[in-house]
Residue frames relative to the residue before (quaternion, step in Angstrom):
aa qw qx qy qz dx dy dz
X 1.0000 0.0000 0.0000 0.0000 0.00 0.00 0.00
X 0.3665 -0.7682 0.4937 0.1784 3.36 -0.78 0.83
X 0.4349 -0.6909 0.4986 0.2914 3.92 -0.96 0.21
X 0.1126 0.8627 -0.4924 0.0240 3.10 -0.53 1.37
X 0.4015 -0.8435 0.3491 -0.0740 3.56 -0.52 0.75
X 0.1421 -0.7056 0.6432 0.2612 3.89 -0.29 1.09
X 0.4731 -0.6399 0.6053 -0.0181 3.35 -1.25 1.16
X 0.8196 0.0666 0.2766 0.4973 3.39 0.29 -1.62
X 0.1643 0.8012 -0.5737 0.0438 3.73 -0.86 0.64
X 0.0143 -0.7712 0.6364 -0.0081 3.52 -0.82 0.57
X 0.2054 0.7480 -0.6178 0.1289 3.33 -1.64 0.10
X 0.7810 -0.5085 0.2627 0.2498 3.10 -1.57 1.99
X 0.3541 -0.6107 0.6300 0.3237 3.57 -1.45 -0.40
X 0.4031 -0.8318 0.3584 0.1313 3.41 -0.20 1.64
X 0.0229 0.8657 -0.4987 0.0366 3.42 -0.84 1.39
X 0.6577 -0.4541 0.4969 0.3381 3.36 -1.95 0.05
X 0.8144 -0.1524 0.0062 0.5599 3.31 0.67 -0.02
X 0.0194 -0.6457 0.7591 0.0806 4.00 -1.19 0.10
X 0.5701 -0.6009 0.4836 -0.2829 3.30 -0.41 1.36
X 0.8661 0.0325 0.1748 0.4672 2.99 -0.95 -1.74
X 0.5491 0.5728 -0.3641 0.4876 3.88 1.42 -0.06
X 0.0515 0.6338 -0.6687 -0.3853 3.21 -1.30 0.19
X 0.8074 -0.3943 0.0822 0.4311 3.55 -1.27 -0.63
X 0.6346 0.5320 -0.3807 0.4115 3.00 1.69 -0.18
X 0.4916 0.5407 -0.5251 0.4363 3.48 0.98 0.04
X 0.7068 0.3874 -0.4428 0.3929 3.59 0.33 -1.05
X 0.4255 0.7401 -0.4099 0.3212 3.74 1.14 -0.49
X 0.7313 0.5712 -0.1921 0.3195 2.88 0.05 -2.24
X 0.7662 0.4530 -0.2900 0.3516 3.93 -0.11 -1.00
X 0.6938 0.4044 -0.2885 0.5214 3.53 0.97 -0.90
X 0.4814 0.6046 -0.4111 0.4834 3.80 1.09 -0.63
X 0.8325 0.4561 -0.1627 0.2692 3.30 0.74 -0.83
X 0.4819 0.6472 -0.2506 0.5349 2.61 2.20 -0.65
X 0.7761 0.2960 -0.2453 0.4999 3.79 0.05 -1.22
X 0.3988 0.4760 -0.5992 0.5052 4.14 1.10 0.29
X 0.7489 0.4832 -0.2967 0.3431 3.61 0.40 -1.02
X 0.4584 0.6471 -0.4092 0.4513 3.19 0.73 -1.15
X 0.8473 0.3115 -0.0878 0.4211 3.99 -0.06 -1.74
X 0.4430 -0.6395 0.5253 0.3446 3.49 1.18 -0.51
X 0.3051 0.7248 -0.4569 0.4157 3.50 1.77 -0.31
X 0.1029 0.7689 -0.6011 -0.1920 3.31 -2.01 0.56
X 0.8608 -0.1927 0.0537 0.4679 3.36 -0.79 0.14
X 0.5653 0.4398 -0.2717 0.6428 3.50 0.95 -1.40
X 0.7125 0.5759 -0.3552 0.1857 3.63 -0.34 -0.97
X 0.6618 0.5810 -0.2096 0.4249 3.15 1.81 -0.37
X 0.2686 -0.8600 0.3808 0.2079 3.61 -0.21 1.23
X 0.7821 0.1409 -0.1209 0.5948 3.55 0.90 0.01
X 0.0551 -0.7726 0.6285 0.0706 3.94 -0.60 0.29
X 0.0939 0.6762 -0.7279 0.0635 4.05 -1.14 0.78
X 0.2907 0.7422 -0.5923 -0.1177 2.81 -1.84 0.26
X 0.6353 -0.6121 0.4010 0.2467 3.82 -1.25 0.74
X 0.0951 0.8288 -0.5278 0.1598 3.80 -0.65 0.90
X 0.0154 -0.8269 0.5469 0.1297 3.70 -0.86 -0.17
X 0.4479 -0.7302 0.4800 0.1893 3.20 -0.69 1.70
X 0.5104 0.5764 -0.4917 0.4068 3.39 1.21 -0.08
X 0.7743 0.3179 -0.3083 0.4520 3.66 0.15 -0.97
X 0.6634 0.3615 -0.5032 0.4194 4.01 0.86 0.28
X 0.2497 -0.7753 0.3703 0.4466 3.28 0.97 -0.35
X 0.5119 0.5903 -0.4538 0.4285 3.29 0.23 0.56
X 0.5922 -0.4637 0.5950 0.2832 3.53 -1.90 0.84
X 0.9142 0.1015 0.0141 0.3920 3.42 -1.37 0.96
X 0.1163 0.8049 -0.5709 0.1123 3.68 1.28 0.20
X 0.7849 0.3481 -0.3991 0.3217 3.44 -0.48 -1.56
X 0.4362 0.4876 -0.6576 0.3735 4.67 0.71 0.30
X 0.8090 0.3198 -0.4392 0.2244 3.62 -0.03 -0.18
X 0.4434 0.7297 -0.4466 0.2676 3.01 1.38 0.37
X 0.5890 0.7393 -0.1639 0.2822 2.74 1.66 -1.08
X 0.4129 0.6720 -0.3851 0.4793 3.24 2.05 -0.14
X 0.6200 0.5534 -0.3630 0.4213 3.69 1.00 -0.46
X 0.6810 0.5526 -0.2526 0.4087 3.32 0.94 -1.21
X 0.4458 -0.5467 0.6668 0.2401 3.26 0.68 -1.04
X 0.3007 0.8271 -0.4701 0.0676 3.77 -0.03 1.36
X 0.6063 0.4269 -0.3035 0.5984 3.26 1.73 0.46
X 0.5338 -0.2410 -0.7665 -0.2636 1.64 -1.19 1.48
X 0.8458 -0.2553 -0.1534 0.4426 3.58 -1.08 1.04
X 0.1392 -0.8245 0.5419 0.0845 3.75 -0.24 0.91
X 0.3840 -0.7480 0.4684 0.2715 3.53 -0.93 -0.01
X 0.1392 -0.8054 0.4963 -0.2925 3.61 -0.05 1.78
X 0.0290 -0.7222 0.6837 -0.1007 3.22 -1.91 1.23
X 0.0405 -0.7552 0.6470 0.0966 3.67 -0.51 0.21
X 0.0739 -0.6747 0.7330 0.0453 3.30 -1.50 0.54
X 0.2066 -0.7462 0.6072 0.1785 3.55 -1.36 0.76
X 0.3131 0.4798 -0.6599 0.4861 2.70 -0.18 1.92
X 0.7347 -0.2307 0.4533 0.4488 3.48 -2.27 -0.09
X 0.7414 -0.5427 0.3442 0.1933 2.82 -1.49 1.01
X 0.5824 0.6180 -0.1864 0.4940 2.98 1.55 -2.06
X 0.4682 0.5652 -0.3829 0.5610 4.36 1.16 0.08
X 0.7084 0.5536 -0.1420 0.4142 3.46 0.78 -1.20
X 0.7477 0.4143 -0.2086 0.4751 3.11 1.17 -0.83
X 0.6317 0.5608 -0.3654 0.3912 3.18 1.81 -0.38
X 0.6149 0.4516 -0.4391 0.4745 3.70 1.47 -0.78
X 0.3860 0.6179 -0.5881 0.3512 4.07 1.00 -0.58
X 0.7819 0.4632 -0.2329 0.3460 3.34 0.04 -2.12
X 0.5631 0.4306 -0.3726 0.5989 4.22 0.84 -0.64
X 0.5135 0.5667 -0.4578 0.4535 3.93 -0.03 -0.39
X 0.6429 0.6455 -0.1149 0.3960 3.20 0.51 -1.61
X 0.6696 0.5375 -0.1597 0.4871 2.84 0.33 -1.89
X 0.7654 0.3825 -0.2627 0.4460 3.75 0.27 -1.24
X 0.7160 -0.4173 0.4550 0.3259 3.88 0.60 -0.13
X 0.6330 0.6596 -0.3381 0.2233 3.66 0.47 -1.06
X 0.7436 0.1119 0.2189 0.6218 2.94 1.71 -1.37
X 0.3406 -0.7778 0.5258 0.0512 3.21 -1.13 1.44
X 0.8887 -0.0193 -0.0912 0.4489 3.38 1.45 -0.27
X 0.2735 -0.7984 0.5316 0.0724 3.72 -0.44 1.08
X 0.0455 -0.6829 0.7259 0.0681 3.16 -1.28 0.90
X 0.0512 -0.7884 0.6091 -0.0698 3.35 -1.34 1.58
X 0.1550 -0.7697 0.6069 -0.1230 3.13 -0.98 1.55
X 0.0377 -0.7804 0.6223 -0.0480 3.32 -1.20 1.37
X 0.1323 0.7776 -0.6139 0.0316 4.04 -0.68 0.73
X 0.0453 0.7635 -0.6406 0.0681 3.71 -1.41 0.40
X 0.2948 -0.7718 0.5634 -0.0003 3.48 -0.91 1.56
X 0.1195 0.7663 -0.6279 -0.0651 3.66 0.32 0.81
X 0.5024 0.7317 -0.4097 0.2106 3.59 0.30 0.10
X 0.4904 0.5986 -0.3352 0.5374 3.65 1.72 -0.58
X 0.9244 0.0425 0.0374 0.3773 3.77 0.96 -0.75
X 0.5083 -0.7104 0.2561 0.4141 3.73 -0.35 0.50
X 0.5631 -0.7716 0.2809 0.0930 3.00 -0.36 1.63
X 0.6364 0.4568 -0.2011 0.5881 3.32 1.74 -1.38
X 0.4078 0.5905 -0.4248 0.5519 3.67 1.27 -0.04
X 0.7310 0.6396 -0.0846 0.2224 3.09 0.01 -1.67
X 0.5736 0.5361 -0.2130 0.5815 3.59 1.23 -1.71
X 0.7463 0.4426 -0.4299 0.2498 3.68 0.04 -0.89
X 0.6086 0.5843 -0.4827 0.2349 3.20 0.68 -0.03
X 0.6190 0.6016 -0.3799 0.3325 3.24 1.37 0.08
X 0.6357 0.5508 -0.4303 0.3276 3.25 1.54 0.37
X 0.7558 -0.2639 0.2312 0.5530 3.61 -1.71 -0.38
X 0.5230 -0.6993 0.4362 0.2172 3.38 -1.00 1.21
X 0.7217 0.5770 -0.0772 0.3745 3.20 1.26 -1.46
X 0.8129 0.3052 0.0244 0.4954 3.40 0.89 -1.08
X 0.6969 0.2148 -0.1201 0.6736 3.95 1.31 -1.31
X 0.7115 0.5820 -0.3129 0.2390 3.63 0.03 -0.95
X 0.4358 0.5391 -0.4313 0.5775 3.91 2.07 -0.54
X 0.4796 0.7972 -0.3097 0.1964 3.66 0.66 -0.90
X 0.2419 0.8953 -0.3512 -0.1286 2.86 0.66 -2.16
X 0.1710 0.6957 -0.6132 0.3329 2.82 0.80 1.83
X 0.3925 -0.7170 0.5549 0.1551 3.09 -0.89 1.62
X 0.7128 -0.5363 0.3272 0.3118 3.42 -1.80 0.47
X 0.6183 0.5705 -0.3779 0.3865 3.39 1.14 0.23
X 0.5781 0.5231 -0.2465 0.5757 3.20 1.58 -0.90
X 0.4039 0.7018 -0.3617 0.4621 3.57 0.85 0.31
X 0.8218 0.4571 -0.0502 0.3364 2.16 -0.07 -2.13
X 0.7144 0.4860 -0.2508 0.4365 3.30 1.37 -0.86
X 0.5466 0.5126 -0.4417 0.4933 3.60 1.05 -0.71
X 0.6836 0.4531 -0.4575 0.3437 3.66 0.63 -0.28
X 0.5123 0.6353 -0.3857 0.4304 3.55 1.17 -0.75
X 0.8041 0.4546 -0.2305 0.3059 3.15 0.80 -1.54
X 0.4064 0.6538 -0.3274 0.5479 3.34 1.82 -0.36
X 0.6489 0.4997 -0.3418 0.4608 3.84 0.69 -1.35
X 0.7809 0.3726 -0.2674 0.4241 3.69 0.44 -1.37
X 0.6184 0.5710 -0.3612 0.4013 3.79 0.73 -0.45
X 0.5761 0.5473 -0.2187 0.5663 3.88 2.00 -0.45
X 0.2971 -0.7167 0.5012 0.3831 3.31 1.49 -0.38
X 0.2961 0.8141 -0.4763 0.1509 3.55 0.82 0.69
X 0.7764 0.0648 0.1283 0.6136 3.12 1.34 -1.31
X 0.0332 -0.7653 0.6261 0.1457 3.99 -0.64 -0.30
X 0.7459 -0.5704 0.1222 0.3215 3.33 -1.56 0.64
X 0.4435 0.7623 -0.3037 0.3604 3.23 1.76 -0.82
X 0.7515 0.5472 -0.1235 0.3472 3.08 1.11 -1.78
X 0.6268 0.5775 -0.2408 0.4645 2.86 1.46 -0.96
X 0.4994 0.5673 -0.3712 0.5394 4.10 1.34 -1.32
X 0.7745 0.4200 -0.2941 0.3706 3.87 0.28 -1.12
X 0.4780 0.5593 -0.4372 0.5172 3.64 1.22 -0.06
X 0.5998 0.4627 -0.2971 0.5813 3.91 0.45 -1.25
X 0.6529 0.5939 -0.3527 0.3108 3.79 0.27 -1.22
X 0.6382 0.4770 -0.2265 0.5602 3.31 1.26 -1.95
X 0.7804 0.4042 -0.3081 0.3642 3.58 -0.18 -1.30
X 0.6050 0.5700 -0.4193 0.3650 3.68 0.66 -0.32
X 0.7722 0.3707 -0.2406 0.4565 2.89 0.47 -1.64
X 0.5717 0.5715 -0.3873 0.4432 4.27 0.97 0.18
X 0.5342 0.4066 -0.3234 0.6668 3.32 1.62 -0.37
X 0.3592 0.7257 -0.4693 0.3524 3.83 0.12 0.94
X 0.7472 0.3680 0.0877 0.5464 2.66 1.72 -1.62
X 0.5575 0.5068 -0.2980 0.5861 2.96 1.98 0.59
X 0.4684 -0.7235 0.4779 0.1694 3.79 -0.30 1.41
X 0.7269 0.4399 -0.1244 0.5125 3.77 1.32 -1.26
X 0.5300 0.5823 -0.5234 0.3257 3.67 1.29 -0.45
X 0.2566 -0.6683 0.6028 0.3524 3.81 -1.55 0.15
X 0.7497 0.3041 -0.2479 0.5329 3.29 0.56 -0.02
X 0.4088 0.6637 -0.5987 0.1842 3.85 -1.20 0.57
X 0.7363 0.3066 -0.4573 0.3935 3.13 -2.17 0.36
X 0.8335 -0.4153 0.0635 0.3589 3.34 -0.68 -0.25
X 0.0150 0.7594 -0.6499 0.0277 3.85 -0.11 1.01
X 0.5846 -0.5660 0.5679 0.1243 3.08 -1.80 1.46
X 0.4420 -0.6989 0.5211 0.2111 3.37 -0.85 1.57
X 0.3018 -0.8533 0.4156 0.0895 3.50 1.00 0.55
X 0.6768 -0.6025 0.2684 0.3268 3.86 -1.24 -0.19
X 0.7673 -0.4206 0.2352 0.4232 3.52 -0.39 0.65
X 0.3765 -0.7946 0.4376 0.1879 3.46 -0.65 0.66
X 0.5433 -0.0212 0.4306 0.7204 2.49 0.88 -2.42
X 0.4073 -0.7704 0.4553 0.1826 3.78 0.03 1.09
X 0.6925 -0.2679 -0.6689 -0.0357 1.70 -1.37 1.81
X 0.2759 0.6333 -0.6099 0.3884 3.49 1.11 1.35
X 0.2627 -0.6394 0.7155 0.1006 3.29 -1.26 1.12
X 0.3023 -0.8784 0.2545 0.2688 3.76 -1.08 0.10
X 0.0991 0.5938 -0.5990 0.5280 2.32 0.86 2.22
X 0.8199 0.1968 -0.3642 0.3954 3.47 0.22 -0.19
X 0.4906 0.4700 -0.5266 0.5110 3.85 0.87 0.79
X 0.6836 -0.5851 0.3511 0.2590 3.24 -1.77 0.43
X 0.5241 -0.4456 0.5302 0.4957 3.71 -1.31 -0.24
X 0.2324 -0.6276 0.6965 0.2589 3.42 -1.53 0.71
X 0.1805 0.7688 -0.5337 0.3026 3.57 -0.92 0.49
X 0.4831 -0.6928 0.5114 0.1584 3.24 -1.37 1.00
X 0.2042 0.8704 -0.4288 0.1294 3.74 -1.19 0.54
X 0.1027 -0.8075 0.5744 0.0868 3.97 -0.28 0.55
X 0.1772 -0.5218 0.8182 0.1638 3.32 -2.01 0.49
X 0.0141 0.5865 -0.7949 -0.1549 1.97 -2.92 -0.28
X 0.2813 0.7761 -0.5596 -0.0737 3.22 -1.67 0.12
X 0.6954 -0.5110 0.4419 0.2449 3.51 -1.75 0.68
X 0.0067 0.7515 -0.6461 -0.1334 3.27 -0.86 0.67
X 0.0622 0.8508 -0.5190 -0.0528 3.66 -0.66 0.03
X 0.3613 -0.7852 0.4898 0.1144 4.08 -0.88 0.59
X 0.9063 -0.0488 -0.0398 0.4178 3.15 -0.92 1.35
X 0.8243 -0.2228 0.0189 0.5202 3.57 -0.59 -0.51
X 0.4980 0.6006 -0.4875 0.3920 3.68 1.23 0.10
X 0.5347 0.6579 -0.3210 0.4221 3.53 1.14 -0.84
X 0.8821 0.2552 -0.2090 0.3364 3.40 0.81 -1.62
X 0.5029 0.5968 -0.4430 0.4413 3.10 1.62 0.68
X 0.6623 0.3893 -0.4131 0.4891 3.67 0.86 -0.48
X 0.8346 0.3710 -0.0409 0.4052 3.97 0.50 -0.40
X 0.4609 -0.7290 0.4556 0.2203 3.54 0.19 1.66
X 0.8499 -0.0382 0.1688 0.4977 3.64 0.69 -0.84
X 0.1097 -0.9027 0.4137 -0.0435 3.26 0.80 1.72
X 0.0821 -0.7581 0.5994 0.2434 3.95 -0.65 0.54
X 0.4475 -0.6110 0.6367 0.1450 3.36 -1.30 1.91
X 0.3195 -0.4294 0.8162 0.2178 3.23 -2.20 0.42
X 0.1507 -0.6707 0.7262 -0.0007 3.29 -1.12 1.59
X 0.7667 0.3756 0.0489 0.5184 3.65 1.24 -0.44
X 0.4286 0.6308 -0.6281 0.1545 3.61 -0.37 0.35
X 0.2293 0.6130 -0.7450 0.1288 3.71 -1.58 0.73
X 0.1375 -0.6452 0.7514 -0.0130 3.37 -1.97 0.74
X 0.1287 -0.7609 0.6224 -0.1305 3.39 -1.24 1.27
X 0.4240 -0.7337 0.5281 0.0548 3.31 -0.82 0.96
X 0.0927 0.7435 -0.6510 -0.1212 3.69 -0.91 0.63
X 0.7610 -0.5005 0.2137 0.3530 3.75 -1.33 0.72
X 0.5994 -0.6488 0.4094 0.2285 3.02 -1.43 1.39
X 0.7544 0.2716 -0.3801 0.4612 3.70 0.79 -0.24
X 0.5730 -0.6015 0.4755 0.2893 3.70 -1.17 1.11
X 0.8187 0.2927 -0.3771 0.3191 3.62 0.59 -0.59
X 0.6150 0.4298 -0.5287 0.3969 3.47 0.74 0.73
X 0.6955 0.5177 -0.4044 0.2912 4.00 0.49 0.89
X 0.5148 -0.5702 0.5149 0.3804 3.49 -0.84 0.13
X 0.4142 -0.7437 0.5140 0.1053 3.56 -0.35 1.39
X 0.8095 0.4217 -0.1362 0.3852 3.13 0.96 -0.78
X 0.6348 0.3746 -0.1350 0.6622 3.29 1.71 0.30
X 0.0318 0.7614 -0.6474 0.0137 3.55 -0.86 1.16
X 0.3041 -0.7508 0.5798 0.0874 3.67 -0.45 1.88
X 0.6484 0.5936 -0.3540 0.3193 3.76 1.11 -0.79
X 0.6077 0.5763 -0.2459 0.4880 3.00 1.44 -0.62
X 0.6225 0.5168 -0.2531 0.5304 3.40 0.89 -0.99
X 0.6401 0.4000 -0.3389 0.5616 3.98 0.82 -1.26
X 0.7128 0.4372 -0.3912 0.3844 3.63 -0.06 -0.69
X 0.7141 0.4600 -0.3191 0.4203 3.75 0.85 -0.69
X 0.4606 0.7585 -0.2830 0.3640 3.22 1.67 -0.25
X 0.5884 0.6337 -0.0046 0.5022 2.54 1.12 -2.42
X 0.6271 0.6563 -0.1899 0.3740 3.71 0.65 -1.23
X 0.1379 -0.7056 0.5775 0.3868 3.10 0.91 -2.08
X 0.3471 0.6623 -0.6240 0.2270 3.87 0.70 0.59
X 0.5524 0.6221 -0.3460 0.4338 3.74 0.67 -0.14
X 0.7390 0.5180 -0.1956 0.3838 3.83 0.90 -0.85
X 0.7487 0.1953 -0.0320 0.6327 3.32 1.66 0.30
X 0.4233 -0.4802 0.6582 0.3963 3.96 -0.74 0.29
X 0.1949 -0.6036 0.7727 0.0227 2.85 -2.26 0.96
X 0.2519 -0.7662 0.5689 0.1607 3.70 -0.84 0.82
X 0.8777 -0.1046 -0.1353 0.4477 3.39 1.01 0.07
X 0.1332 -0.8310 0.5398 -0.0169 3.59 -0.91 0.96
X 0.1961 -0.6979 0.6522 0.2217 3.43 -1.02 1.49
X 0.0121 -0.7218 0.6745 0.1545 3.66 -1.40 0.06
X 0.5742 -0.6561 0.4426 0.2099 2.90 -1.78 1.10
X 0.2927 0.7888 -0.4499 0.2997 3.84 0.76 0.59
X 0.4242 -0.8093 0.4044 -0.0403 2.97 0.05 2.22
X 0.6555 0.2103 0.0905 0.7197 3.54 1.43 -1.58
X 0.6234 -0.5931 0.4565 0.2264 3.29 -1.66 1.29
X 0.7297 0.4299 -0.2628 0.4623 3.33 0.80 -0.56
X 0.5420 0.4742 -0.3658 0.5896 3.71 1.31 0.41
X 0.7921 0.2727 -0.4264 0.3412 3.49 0.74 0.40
X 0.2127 0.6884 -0.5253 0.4527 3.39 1.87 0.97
X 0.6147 0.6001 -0.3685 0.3552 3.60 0.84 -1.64
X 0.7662 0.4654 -0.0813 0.4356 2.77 0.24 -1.99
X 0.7194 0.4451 -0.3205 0.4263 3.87 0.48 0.02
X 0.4758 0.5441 -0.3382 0.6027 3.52 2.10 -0.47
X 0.7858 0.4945 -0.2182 0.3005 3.50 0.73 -1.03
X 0.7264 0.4348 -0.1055 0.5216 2.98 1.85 -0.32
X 0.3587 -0.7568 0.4709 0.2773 3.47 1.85 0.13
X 0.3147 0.7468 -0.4952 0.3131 3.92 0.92 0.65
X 0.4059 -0.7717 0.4700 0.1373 3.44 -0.53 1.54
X 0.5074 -0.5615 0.4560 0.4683 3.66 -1.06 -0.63
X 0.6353 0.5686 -0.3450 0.3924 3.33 0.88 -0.11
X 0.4118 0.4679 -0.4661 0.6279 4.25 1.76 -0.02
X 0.5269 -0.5888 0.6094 0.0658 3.06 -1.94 1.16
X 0.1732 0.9111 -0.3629 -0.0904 3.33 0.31 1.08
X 0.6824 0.0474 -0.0866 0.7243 4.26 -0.10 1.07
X 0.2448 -0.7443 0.6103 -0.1168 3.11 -0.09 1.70
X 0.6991 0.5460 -0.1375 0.4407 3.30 1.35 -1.57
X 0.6006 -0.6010 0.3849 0.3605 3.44 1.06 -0.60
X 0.2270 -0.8858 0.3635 0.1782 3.25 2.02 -0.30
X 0.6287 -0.5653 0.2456 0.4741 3.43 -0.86 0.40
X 0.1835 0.8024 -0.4031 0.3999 3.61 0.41 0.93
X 0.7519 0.2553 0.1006 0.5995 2.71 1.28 -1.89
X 0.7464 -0.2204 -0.1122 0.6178 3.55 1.73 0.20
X 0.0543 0.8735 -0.4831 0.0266 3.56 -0.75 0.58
X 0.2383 0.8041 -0.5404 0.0681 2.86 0.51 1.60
X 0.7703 -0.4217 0.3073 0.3665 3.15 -1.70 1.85
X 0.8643 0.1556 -0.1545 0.4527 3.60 -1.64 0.77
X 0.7303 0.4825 -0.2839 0.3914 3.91 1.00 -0.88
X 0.6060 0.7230 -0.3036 0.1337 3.18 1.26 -1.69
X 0.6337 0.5687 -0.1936 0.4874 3.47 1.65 -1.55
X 0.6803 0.4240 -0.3207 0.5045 3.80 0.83 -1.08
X 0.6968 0.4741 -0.3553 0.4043 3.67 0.83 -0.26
X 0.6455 0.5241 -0.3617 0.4218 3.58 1.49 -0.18
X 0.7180 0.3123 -0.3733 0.4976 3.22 1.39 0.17
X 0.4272 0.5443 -0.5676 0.4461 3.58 0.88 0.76
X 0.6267 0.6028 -0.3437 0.3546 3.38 1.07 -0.86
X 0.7737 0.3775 -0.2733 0.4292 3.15 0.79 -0.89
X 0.5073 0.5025 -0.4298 0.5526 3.90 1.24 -0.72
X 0.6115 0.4611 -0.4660 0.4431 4.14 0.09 -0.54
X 0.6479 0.4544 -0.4337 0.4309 4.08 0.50 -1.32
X 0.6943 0.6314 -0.2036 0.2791 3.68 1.16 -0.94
X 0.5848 0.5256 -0.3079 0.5356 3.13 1.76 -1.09
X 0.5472 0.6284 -0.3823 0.3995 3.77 1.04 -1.32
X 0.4569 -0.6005 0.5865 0.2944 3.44 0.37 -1.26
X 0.4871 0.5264 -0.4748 0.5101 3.66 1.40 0.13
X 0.9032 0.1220 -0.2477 0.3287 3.59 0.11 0.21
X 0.3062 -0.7765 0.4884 0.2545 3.82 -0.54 0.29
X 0.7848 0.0994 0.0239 0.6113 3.66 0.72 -0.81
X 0.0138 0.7625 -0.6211 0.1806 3.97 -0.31 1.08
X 0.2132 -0.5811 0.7797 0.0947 3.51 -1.55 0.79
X 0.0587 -0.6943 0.7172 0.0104 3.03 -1.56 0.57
X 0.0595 -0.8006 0.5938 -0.0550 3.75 -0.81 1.02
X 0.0324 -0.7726 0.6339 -0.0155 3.51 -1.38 1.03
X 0.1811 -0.7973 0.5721 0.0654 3.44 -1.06 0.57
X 0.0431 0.7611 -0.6412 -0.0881 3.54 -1.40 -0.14
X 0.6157 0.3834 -0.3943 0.5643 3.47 -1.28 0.62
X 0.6419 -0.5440 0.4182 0.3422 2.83 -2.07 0.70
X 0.8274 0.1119 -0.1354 0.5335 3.58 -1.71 0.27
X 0.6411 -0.5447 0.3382 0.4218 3.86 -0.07 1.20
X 0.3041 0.6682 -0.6765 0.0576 4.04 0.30 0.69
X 0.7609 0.2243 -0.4227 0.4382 3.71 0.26 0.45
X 0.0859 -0.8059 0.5856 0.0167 3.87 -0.94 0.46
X 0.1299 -0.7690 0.6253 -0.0272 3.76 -0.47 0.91
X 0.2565 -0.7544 0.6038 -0.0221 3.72 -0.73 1.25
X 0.1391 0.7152 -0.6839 0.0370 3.69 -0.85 0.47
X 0.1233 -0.6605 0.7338 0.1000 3.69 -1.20 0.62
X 0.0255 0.7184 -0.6946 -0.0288 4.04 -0.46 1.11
X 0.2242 -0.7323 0.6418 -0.0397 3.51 -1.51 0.99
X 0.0787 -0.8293 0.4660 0.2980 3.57 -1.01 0.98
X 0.7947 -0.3694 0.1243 0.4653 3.88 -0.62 0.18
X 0.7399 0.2552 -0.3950 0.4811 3.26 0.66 -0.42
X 0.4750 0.5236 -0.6149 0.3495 4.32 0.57 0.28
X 0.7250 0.5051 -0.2211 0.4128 3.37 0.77 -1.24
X 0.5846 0.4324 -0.4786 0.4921 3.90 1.11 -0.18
């Protein structure tokens, strides 16, 4: 296995709307940022992916015009995946892995603001059986809460003081759209109040992968993937345990988050009541720092939200605020996909 490394991360100031952007504008600046960051240009990059959904542009094949940001002549080597970015980074990092390519630049953006998003989401369910339905991704989200509180897992209080914590940590985030104090506001979809669902709102990442000594030459203090796996849990809702996400747990396994304390962890937990899950599933104490950043609470734009929880956590690494960090991303309704990363800086791993 080869050592591979986020290098570089960037990423948009998260909004309520961008209008006047398309995706390559919201593209363009951060593209430019982690080129800077490395001194890296365009050509210099051996492999390029990135994560979109033709649903939220409407359009067939959306993420080719993105490619006007990137820079696709001349001919570059390139992959997209419709999924979260934080997917993108995982075929970047296998690429790698095989030799082909010492460095990947991955880029994830999504404009839910042209359309209703909670509309939107359903198309990712079973066509046949949930999807005539058209229960939107909040109403989900909530039968799962309600599933959590009826286990005595969690209750509503708890749930306001999750939003409470993660805001007011997104204070200290320049890029968060939401923070400090937001009113736990009126029921959505019982018993989510909307305070405990996410900002809708437009936004883009990026980041640099790089391998072995190429890493420690572009990056004073590179954070390695000791760990990366993603695990699927069944596509139909009535044959799981809402209240329990094994993919998450198998994939952090798989990962190695288990072989060592972590001092901080961003998760991708969209709704308060999805980072109860995800903290059962992960045996996380009160004493692990958890979305320092404010997590997607504090922004969640669609396709980005997951590629930004592991920039978050490789940035806390580059700073020197952290030594050993998990990062976790999801997609689909009620966490049915889950993506594990353990990122390490040089001197945890020596």
């Amino acid at each position: 296995m080869r050592d591979v490394a986020i290098v570089a991360f960037a990423q948009t100031d998260h909004l309520r709307r961008t209008d006047e952007l398309s995706e390559v504008d919201l593209l363009m600046p951060v593209l430019h940022q982690v080129l800077g960051a490395t001194s890296l240009k365009a050509s210099d990059i051996g492999f390029t992916c990135s994560g979109s959904s033709d649903y939220l542009a409407g359009r067939a094949f959306s993420f080719t015009m993105a490619l006007d940001g990137v820079g696709a002549h001349p001919p570059i080597s390139e992959s997209h995946v419709e999924m979260d970015g934080a997917w993108a980074l995982y075929e970047a990092w296998v690429k790698l892995q095989t030799g082909e390519a010492d460095t990947a630049l991955v880029y994830a953006y999504g404009k839910s603001s042209p359309g209703e998003v909670r509309d939107v989401l359903t198309r990712q369910l079973d066509p046949y059986y949930v999807g005539p339905l058209w229960p939107d991704s909040v109403a989900l989200a909530a039968l799962q809460a309600q599933a959590l509180i009826d286990a005595g897992h969690t209750d509503e209080a708890a749930l306001a003081a999750i939003a409470d914590r993660s805001r007011a940590a997104a204070a200290d985030n320049p890029h968060a759209q939401l923070s400090g104090s937001v009113p736990a506001g009126d029921y959505l979809v019982q018993p989510l109040r909307t305070g405990d669902c996410p900002p809708v709102g437009d936004g883009a990442a990026a980041v640099i992968l790089a391998a072995g000594d190429t890493a420690r030459a572009l990056c004073t203090r590179p954070a390695w993937i000791r760990g990366i796996d993603h695990r699927i849990e069944a596509h139909s809702l009535g044959v799981r345990d809402l209240t329990d996400s094994p993919s998450t747990r198998l994939a952090a396994e798989r990962a190695g988050a288990f072989e060592g304390p972590v001092d901080t962890v961003e998760l991708h937990a969209p709704f308060t009541s999805q980072e109860v899950v995800l903290r059962r599933a992960l045996g996380l104490d009160a004493g692990v720092s958890v979305n320092p950043s404010g997590g997607a609470l504090a922004a969640n734009p669609v396709m980005a939200a997951g590629l930004i929880r592991l920039g978050e956590a490789a940035a806390r690494i580059q700073r020197g605020e952290s030594d050993r960090a998990l990062a976790h991303a999801t997609s689909g309704p009620c966490l049915q996909q889950n993506l594990v990363a353990v990122l390490e800086g040089e001197a945890a791993h020596a």
